[in-house]
N, C-alpha and C positions, 0 to 999 in steps of 0.2 A: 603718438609718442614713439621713438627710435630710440632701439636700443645702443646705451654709451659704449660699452666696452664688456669683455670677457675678465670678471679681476681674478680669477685665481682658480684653481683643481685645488681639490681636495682629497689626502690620502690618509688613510688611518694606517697609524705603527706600532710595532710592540717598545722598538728602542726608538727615543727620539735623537739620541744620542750619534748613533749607527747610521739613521738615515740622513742625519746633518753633514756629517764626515762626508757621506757620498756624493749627494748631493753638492757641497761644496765642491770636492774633488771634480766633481763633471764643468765646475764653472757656475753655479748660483750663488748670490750673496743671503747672508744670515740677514733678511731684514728689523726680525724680533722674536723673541720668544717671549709666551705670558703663559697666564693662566685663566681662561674662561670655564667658569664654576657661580653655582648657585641657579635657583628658579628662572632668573631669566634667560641663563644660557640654554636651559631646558626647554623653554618656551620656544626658541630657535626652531630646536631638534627634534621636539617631540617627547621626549626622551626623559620630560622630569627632573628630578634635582639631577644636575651632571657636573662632573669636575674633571677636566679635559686639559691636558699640555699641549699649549702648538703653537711650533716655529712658521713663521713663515719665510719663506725663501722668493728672492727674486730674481730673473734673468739679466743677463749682463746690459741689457740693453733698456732696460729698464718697464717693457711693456706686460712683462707676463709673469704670475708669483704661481707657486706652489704651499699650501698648506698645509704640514703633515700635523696630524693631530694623536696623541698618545691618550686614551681614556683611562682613569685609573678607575670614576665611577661613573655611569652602570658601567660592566665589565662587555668589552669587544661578545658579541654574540653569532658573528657568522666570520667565515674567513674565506677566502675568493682570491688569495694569492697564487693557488696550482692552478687557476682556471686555465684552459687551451686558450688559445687565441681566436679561436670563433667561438669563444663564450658570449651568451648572451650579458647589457649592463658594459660599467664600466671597463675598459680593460691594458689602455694604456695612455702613456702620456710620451710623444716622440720630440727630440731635441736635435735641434742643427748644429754640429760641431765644426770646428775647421779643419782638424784630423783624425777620423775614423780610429784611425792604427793605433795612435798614439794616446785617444780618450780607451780605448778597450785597454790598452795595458795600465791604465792610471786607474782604471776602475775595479779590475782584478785585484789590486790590492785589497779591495772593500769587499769581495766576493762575487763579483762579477760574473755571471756564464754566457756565452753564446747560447741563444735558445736552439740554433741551426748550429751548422760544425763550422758557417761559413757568413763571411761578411760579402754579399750578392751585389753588384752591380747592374741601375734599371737602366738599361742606353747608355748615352752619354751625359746623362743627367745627374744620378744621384748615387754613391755606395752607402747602402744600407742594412743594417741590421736590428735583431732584437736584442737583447739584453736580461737576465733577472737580475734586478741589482738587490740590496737588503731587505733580508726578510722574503724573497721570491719577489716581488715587486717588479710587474714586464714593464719596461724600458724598452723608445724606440730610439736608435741613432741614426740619425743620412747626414750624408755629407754631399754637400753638393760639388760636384763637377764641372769644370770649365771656368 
């Protein structure tokens, strides 16, 4: 058996609200927002009776979603947002923009920070940087070159 496809990351938030905003702003579409709740969303997770808000968001191109999910119950129990960048687990998610310059000032609106002081150029290839978007949430941008 071969594996189909990669369908989605999944990130937990406080505001689902906040990271929809962002998210959009970077270029994802709202593809739905529900509600997965009751025994058998638990049976997913592990997690027991759960009742969970999540949008899903897609890329412009149609191959790649992002999940943010907002738990109301059980209640979020660890948080891995300040992690360093060589934290062990999950730790980021990077997006291909067409303007560097122009996506960091669209996102600063939403609270955006350079994790560096600097958006770095590898070769001739890529400018890139990191990002924390809502809620600390590391964010990578490249922009490709040439």
């Amino acid at each position: 058996m071969m594996l189909k496809r990669m369908d989605n990351v999944g990130i937990v938030v406080e505001s689902l609200d906040a990271a929809i905003s962002f998210f959009t702003e970077l270029g994802l579409e709202l593809e739905g927002r529900a509600m997965a709740e009751g025994e058998w969303a638990g049976r997913v997770t592990g997690l027991g009776d759960q009742r969970v808000e999540v949008a899903m968001m897609r890329t412009p191109d149609g191959h790649s979603r992002l999940e943010l999910s907002r738990f109301i119950t059980p209640p979020v129990v660890a948080d891995h947002r300040n992690a360093p960048v060589n934290a062990l687990g999950y730790l980021r998610v990077m997006f291909t923009v067409d303007d560097i310059d122009d996506t960091l000032v669209r996102l600063r609106k939403h609270g955006a920070e350079l994790v560096s002081s600097e958006v770095v150029q590898y070769q001739d290839v890529y400018r890139l940087c990191y990002i924390r978007g809502p809620e600390g949430l590391l964010i990578g941008l490249a922009q490709e070159l040439g």
